[in-house]
C-alpha positions in Angstrom: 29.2 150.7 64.7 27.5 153.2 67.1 23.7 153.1 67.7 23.9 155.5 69.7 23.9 158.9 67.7 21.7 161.5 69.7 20.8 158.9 72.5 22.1 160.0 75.4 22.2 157.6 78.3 21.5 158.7 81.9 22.5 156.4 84.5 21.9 156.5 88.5 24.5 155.0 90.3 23.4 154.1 93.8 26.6 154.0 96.1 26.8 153.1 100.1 30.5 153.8 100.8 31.6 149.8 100.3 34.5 148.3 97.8 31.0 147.4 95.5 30.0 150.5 94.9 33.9 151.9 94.1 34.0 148.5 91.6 30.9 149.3 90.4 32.1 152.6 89.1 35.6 151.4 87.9 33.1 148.8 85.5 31.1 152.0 84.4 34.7 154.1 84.2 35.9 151.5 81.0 32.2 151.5 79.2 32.2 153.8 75.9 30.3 156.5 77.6 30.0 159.9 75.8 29.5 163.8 76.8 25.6 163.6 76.2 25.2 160.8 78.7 24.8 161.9 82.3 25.3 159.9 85.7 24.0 160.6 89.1 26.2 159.1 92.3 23.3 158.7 94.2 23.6 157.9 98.6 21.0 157.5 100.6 21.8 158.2 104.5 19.6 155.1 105.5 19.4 155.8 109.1 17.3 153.8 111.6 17.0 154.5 115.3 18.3 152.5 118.0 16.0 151.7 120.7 18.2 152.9 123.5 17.5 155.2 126.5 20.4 157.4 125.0 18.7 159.7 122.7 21.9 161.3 122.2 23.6 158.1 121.0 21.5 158.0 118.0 22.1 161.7 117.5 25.7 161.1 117.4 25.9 158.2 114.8 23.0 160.0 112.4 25.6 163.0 112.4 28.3 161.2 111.9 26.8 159.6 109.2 25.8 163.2 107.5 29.5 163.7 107.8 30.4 160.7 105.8 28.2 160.6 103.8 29.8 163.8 100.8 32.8 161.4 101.3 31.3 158.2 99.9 29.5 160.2 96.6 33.4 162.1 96.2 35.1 158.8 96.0 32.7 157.4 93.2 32.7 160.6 90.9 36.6 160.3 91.3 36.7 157.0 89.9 34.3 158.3 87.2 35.6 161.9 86.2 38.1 159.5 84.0 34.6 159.9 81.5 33.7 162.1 79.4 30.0 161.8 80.8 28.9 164.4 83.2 28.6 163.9 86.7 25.7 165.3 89.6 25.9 164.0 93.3 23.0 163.7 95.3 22.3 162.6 98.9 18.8 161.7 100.3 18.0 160.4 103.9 15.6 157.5 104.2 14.5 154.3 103.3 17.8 153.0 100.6 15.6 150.9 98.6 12.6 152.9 98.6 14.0 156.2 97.3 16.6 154.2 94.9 13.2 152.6 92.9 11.8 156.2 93.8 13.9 158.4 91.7 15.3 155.6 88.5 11.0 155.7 88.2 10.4 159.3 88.3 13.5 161.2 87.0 14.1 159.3 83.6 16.5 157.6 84.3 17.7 154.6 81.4 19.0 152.2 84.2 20.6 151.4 87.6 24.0 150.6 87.6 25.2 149.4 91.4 27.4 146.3 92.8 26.3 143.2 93.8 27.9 142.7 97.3 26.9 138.8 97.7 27.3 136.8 101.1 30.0 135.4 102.2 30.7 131.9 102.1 29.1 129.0 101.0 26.7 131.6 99.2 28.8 133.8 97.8 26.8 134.4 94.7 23.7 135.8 96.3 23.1 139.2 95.8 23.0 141.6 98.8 18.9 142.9 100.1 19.3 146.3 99.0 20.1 145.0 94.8 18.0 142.5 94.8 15.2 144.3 95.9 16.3 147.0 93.5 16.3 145.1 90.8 12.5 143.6 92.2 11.1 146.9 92.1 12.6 148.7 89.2 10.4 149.6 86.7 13.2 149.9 84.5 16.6 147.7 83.8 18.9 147.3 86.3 22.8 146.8 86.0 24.8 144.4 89.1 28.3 144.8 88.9 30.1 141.4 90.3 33.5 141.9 91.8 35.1 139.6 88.6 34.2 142.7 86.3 35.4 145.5 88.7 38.6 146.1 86.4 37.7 145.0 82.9 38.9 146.8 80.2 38.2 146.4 76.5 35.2 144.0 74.9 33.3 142.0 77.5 31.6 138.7 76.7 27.7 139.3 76.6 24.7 136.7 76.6 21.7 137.5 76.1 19.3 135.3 76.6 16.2 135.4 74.9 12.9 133.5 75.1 10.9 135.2 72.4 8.8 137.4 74.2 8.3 141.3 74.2 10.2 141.6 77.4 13.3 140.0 75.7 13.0 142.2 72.6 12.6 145.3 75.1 15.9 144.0 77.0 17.6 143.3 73.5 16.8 147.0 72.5 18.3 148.0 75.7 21.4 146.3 74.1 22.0 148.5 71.3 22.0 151.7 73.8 24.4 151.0 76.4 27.1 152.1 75.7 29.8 149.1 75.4 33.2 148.8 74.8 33.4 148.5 70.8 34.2 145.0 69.8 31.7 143.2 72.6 30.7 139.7 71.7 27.7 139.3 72.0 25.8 135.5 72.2 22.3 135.2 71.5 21.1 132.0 73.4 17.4 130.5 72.9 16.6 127.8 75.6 13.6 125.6 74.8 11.5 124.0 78.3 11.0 121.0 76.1 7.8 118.6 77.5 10.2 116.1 76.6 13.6 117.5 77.8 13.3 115.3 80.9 13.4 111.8 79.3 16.7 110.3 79.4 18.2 110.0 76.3 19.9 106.4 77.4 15.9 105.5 77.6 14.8 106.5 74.0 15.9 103.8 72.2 13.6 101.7 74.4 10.1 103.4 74.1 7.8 101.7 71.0 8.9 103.4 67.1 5.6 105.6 66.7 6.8 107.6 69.9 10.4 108.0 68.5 8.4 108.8 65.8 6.2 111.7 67.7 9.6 113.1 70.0 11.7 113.4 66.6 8.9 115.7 65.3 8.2 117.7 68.8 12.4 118.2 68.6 12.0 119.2 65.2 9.3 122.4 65.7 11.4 123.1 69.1 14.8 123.5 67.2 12.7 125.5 64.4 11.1 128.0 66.7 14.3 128.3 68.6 15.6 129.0 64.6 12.9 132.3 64.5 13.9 133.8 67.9 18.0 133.7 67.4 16.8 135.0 63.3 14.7 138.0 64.6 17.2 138.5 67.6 20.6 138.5 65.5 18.7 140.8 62.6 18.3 143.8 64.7 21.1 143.5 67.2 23.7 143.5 64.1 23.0 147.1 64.2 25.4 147.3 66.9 27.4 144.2 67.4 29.8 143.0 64.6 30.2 139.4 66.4 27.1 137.7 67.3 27.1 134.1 68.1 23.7 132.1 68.4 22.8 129.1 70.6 19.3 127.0 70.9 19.2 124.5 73.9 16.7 122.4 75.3 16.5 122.4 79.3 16.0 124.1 82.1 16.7 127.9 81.1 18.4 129.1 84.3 20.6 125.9 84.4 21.2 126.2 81.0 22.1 130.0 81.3 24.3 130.0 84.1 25.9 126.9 82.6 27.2 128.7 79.5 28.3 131.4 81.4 30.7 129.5 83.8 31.9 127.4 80.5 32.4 130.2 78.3 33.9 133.5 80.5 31.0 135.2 80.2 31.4 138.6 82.0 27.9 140.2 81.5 24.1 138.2 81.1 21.5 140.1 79.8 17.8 139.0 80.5 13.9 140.4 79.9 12.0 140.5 83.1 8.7 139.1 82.6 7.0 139.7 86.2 4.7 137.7 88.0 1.7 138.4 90.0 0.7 137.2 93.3 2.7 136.1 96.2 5.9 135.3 94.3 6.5 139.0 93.9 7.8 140.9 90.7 9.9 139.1 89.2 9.9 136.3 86.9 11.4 132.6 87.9 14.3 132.6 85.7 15.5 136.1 87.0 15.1 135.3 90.3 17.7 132.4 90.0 19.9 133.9 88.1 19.9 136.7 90.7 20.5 134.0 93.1 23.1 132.4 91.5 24.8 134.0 88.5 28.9 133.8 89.5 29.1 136.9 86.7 27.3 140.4 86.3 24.0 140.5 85.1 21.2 143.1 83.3 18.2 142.2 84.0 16.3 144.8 81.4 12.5 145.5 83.2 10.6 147.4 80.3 7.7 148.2 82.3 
């Protein structure tokens, strides 16, 4: 099913000359892209000055620098002439992050696609500074590429998890335009913060009969809310995805998320970004940690 007729997609790739960036475009290179959509290879020279006594030094490394820098944006529209999409290079000097948020904002762009480098070791999954504050600052959703989806081909495995709200309707829309292999799975997974998640179930059968009573029933209109999000979810997503598989869960949602991923092979988790205000930055709780620790690649669909 395409849901995509006369919806062109236009996608900035932001690149920076690493193996993430060239896996980044192989993972765009096997999506069902078409000759409306259009992608920009995107490098910024993000130069800062040494503090040295040796002007010249820092002359020397910003020109070499200017050198490479056709280089890294050739390598990427290689791996991507393999589409039918068309391809623009452009190459900015400044501030990476800044003019990445800059131009997806300004220039109409559908979403960000880039890798998600990590850190070595013990936290591997952790995103690099330059996606994660991408993905902060976005006003619009933003694609990470992890290195176990550099070379898929055919259907991926997709959950989206969804909570309900507008910004998980706007990021389940954002579903039926990118373009997909055909034959994706998709899951549709509602988790539930239950006030009553917490107690151990070992301990229930304790605790006086008009409280089993009163849980029974809060489980109840939990399970049938749960019911109305995967319902509304699964009605308009069918437009695009033949198999759709729906899960309600009570718990914490990022556990619960990142669990089913790792259990099932999931290769892509979808998300609405919800924001927050304040100190904590732009980005909701459950994104944050699934940005944080997510083994697999993840959309996390801003619609602001």
């Amino acid at each position: 099913m395409d849901s995509r007729k006369g919806d062109e997609m236009k996608i900035l790739v932001p690149v920076d000359g690493s193996e993430h960036s060239l896996g980044a475009a192989r993972f765009l290179s096997a999506m069902a892209l078409r000759p409306e959509d259009h992608i920009t290879v995107f490098h910024v020279i993000n130069f800062v000055p040494i503090l040295h006594d040796i002007e010249s030094y820092s002359d020397v490394i910003f020109r070499i620098k200017q050198e490479v820098a056709p280089k890294i944006v050739e390598e990427v529209s290689d791996v991507l002439r393999s589409t039918p999409a068309g391809i623009s290079e452009v190459i900015e000097e400044g501030s990476a992050t800044d003019l990445i948020v800059e131009k997806a904002g300004d220039e109409g762009y559908d979403v960000v696609l880039m890798g998600a480098k990590g850190v070595k070791g013990l936290r591997s999954f952790i995103v690099g500074s330059t996606t994660r504050e991408v993905v902060s600052r976005a006003p619009l959703p933003v694609l990470a590429v992890r290195k176990a989806q550099w070379d898929i081909k055919g259907p991926l495995r997709i959950l989206f998890a969804d909570d309900g709200s507008e910004h998980s309707e706007a990021a389940g829309r954002f579903l039926l335009r990118f373009p997909f292999p055909e034959e994706s799975e998709l899951t549709v997974m509602h988790v539930h913060t239950s006030p009553v998640h917490d107690i151990p179930e070992r301990l229930l059968p304790e605790i006086d009969e008009k409280w089993k009573d009163e849980v029974a029933k809060i489980r109840t209109a939990e399970f049938a809310h749960s019911d109305e999000v995967l319902e509304k979810a699964e009605s308009y997503l069918r437009e695009k995805f033949r198999e759709i598989k729906t899960v309600a869960k009570i718990g914490d949602p990022s556990i619960e998320i990142i669990s089913y991923a790792e259990k099932h092979g999931i290769d892509l988790v979808a998300v609405g970004c919800r924001g927050m205000k304040g100190l904590k930055g732009m980005m909701g709780g459950v994104s944050r940690n699934l940005i944080r620790h997510l083994p697999t690649s993840f959309l996390i669909a801003r619609s602001c």
